[in-house]
C-alpha positions as CSV (number, residue, x, y, z in Angstrom):
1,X,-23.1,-29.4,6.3
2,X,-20.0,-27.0,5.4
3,X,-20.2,-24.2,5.4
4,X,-22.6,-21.1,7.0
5,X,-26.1,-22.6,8.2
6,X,-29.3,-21.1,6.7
7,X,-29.6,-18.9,9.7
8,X,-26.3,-17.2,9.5
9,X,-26.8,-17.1,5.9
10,X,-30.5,-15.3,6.1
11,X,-29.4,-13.1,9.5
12,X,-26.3,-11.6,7.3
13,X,-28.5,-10.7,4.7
14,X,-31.5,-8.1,4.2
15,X,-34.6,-8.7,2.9
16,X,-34.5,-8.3,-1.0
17,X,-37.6,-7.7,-3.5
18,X,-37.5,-7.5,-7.3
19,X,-35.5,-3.7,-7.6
20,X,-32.7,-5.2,-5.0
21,X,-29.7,-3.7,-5.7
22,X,-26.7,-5.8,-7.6
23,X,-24.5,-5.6,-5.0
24,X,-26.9,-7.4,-2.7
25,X,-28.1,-10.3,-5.5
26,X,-24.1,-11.0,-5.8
27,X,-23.6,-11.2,-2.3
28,X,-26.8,-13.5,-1.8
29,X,-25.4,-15.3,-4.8
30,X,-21.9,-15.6,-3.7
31,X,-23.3,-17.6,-0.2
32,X,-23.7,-20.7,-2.5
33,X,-20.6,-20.9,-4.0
34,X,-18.5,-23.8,-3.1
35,X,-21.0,-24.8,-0.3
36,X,-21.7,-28.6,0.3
37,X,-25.2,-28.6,0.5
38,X,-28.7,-30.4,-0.4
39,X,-29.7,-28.3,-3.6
40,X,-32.7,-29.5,-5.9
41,X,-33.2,-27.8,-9.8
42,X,-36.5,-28.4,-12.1
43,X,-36.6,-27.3,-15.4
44,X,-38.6,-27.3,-18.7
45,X,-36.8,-26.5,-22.2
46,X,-38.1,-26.8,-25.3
47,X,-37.6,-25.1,-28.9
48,X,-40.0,-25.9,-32.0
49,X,-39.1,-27.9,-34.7
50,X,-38.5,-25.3,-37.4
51,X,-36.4,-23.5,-34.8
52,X,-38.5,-19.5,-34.2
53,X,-39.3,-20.2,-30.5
54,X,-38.0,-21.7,-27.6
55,X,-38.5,-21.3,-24.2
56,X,-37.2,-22.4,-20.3
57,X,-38.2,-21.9,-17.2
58,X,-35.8,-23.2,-14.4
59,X,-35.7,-23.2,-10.9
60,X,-32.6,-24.0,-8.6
61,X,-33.3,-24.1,-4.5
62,X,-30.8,-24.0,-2.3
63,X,-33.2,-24.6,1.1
64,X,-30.4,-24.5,3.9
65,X,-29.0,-21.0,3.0
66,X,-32.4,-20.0,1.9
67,X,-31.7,-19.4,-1.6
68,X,-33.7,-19.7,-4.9
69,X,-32.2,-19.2,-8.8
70,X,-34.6,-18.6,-11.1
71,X,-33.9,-18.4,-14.7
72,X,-36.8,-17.8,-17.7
73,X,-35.5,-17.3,-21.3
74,X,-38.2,-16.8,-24.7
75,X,-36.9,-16.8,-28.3
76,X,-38.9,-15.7,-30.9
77,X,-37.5,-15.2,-34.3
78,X,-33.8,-14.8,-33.6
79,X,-34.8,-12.4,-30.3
80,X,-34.2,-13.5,-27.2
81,X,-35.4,-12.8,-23.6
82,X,-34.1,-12.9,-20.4
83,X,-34.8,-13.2,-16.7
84,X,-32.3,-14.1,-14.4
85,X,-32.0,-13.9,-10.5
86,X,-29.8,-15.8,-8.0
87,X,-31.1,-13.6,-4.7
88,X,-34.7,-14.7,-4.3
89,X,-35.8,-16.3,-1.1
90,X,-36.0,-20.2,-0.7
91,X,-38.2,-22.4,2.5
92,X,-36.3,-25.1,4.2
93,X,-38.9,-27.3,2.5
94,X,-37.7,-30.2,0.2
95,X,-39.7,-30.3,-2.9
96,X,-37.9,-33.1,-5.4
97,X,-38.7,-35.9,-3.5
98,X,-42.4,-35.6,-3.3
99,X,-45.1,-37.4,-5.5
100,X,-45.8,-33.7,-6.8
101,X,-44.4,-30.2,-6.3
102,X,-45.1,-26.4,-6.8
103,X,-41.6,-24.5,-7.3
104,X,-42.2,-21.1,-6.8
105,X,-40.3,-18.4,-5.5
106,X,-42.0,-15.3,-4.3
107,X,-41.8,-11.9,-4.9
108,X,-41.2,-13.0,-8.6
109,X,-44.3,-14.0,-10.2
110,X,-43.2,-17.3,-11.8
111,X,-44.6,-21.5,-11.0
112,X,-43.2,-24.5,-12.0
113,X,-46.1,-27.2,-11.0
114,X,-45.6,-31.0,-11.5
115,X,-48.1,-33.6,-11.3
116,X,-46.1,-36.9,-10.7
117,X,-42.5,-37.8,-10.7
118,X,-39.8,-39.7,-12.7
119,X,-41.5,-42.1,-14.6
120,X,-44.7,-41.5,-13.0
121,X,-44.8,-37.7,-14.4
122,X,-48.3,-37.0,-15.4
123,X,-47.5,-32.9,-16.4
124,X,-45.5,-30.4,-15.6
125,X,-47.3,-26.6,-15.5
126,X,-45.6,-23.1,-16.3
127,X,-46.5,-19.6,-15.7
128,X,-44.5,-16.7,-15.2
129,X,-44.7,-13.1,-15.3
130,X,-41.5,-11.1,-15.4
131,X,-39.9,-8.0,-16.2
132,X,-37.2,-9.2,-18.6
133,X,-34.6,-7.9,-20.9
134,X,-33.9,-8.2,-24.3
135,X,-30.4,-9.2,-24.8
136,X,-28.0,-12.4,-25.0
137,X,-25.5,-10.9,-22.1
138,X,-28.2,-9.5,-19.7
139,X,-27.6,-9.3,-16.1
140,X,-29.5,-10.3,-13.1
141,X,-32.7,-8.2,-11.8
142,X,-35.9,-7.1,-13.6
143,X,-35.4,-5.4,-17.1
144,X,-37.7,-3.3,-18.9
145,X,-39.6,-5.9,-20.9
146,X,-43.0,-7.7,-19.9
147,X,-42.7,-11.3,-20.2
148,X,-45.4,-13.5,-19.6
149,X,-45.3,-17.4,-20.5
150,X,-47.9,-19.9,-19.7
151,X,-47.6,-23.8,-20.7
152,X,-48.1,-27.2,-20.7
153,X,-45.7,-29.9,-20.8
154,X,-46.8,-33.4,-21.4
155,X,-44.3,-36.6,-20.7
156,X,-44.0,-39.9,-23.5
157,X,-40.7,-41.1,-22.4
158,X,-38.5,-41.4,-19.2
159,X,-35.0,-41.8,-20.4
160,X,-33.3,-44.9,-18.6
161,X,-29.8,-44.2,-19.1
162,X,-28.1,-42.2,-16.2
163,X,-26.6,-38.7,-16.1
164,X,-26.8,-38.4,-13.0
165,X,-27.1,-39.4,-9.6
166,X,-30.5,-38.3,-8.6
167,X,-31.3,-36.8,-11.8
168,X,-34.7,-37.4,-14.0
169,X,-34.5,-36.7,-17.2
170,X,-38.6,-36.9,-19.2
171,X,-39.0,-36.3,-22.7
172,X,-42.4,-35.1,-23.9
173,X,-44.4,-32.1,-25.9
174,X,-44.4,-28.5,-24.6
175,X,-47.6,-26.6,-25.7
176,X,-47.3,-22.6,-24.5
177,X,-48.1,-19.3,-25.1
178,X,-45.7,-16.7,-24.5
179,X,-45.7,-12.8,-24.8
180,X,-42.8,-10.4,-24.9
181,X,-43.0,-6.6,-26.3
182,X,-46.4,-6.5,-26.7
183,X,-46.2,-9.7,-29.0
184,X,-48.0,-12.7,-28.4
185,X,-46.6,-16.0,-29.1
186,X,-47.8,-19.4,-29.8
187,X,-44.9,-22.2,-29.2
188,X,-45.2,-26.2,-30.0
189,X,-42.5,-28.6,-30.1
190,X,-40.5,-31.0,-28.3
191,X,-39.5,-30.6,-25.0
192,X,-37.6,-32.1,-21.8
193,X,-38.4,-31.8,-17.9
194,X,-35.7,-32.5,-15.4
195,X,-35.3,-32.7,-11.8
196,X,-31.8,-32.6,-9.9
197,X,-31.4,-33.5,-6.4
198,X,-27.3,-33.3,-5.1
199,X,-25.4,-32.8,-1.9
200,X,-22.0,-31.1,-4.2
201,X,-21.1,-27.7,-4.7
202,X,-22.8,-26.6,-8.3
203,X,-20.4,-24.9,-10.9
204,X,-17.1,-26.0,-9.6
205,X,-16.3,-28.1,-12.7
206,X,-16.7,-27.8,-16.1
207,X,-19.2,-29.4,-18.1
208,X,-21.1,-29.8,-21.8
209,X,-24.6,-30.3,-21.0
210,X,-27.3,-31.3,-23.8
211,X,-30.5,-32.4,-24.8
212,X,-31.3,-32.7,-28.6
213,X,-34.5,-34.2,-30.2
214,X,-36.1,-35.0,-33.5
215,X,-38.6,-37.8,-35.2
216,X,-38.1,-40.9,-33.0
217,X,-35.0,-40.0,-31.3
218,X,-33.7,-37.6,-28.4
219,X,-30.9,-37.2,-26.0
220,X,-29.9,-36.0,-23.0
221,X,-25.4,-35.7,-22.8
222,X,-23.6,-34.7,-19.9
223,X,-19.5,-34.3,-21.0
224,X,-17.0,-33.7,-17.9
225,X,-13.3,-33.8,-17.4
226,X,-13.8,-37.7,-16.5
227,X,-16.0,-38.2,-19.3
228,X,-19.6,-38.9,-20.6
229,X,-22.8,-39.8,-19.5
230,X,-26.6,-40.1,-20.7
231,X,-27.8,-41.4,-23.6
232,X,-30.2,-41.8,-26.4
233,X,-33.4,-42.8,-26.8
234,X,-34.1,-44.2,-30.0
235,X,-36.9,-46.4,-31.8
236,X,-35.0,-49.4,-31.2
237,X,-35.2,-48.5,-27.4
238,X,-32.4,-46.1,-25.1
239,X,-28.7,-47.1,-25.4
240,X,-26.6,-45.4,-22.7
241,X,-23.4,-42.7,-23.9
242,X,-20.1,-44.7,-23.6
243,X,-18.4,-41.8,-24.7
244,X,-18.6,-38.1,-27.0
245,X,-17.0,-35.5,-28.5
246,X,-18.4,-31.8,-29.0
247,X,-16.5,-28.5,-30.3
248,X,-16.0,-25.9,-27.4
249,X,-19.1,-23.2,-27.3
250,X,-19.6,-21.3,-30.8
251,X,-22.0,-20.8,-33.9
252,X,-21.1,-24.2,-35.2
253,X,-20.0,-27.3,-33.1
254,X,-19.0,-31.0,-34.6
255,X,-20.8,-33.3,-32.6
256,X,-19.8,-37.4,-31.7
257,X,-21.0,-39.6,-29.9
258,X,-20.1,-43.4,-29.0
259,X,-23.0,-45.3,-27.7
260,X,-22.0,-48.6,-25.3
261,X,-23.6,-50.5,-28.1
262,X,-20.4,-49.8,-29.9
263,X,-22.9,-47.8,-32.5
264,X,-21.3,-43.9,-33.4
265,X,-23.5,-41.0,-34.4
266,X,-22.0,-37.8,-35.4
267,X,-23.4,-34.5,-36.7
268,X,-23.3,-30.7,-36.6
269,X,-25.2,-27.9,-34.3
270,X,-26.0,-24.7,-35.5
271,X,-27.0,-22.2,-32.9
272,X,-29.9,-20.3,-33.1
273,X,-28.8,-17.7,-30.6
274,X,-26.1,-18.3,-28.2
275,X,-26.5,-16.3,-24.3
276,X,-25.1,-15.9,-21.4
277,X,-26.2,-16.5,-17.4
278,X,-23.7,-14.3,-15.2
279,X,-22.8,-16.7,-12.4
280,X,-20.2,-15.8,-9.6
281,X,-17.4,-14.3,-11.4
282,X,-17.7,-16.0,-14.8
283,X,-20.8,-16.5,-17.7
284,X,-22.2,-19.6,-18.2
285,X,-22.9,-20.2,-21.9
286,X,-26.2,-21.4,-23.0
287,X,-27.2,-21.9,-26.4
288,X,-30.8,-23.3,-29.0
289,X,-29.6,-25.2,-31.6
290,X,-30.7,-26.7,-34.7
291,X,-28.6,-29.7,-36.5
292,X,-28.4,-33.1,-37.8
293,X,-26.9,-36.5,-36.2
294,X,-26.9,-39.6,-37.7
295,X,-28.4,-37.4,-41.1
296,X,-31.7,-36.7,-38.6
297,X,-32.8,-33.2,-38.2
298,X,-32.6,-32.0,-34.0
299,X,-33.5,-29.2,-32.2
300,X,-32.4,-28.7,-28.2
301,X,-30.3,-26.9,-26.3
302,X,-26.0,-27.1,-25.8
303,X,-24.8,-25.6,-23.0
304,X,-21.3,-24.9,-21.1
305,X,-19.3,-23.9,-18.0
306,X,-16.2,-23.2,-19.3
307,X,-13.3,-23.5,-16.5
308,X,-10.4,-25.2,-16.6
309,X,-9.4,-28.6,-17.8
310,X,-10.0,-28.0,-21.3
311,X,-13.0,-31.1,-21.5
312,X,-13.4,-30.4,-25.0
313,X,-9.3,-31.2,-26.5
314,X,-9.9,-34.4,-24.0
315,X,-12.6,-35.8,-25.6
316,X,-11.4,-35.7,-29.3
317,X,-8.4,-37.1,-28.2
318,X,-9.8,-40.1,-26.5
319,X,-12.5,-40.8,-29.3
């Protein structure tokens, strides 16, 4: 491995809890960047089809420098919620190979529990309770808002086409409750699981990242400086992404996509509310959206590390 091992990592550090100072989080944070090592992410995200909620938990472990992310973000009628830490502790246990796994992350109060994996997923299991803020820009640590989220999520499809190496990408039905301000919340509607397993460094490159999904058809996209990869399953069965086009990050992006079938779908995406992750010393840029491709209503997510090449001028010119 490059790099500083686990234990240098852990004996330059102190011991952090939920009220850890910034300074500490962006140091803890800062020991992953540009490190070449094993690193596993699971994630559930899912917004309902008429486009009021949405909600994601997501869990990134880094186990050699002994480092978990963990990200949770509720919308509720144009109101969105965040938690977001990069400083939390991590085992040297390896979770994403396993027939099952519980991703969790103590001190904060949050599970991601799946029964099964890749094609073999049976359910996947949230629950979190966290101190959030209310905000699109908010930073890392507890805020003053109690979040609590609790849900199923139930697989119907693997999708075949790759995005990436190591990557499982499960399409299903996200059933949850969530509260946030004293509200409580009852959220239905499409959903995807993934789970990431990779040796490279994470945010080095730039990227478009997207899953979409309506009646009979979803997608998962993954647009780089090199080009495209994923695909979409339809009725007709999955056809892998030759290539796509997508506006850079904004309230209204032009969508394209070229299947290897030589089939074209295009559309628009509306965002619902557009946020932002600090990470190292830029924002990533997540965003729900609502849209149409191919004249079929979609709901999902589209989201962006922005960093030089410009990925988006490359794509329309090569399409």
């Amino acid at each position: 491995m490059s790099g500083p091992t686990r234990r240098a990592v852990a004996a330059a550090l102190p011991a952090l809890g939920l009220a850890a100072p910034a300074r500490a989080a962006t140091s803890r944070e800062m020991s992953v960047r540009g490190l070449t090592t094993y690193s596993e992410s699971a994630m559930v995200m899912s917004v309902s089809p008429d486009g009021r909620t949405a909600a994601t938990l997501r869990f990134c472990r880094f186990p050699e420098p002994g480092v978990t992310w963990l990200w949770c973000h509720l919308l509720h009628d144009g109101e969105l919620y965040a938690f977001t830490r990069h400083d939390l502790p991590c085992g040297p246990e390896r979770l994403a190979g396993g027939p099952a796994a519980a991703y969790r992350a103590p001190p904060a109060e949050a599970a991601l529990i799946r029964t099964g994996r890749g094609p073999g997923l049976e359910s996947v299991r949230l629950a979190a309770a966290l101190p959030m803020h209310r905000g699109r820009a908010a930073p890392h640590g507890p805020g003053p808002v109690a979040g609590r989220l609790e849900g199923l999520f139930t697989p119907t499809h693997t999708l075949t086409a790759q995005v990436l190496e190591g990557r499982d990408e499960v399409y299903g039905r996200f059933e949850a409750e969530f509260q946030v301000g004293g509200r409580v919340v009852r959220h239905a509607g499409p959903a995807k699981f993934h789970e990431q397993r990779q040796e490279a460094a994470r945010f080095e490159a730039p990227f478009d990242y997207s899953w979409l999904a309506g009646e009979g058809l979803a997608a998962t996209t993954l647009l780089v400086a090199r080009g495209a990869s994923g695909g979409w399953a339809l009725a007709d069965g999955d056809q892998a992404l030759a290539d796509m086009a997508i506006d850079p990050p904004g309230d209204r992006r032009a969508v394209d996509y070229r299947l290897a079938s030589g089939r074209r779908m295009a559309g628009e995406l509306t965002a619902l509310v557009r946020y932002e992750v600090p990470i190292f010393d830029r924002a990533w840029r997540g965003s729900f959206v609502r849209g149409q491709v191919d004249g079929r209503p979609v709901v999902g997510v589209a989201n962006d590390w922005t960093t030089p090449p410009d990925i988006y001028a490359a794509a329309r010119a090569r399409l």
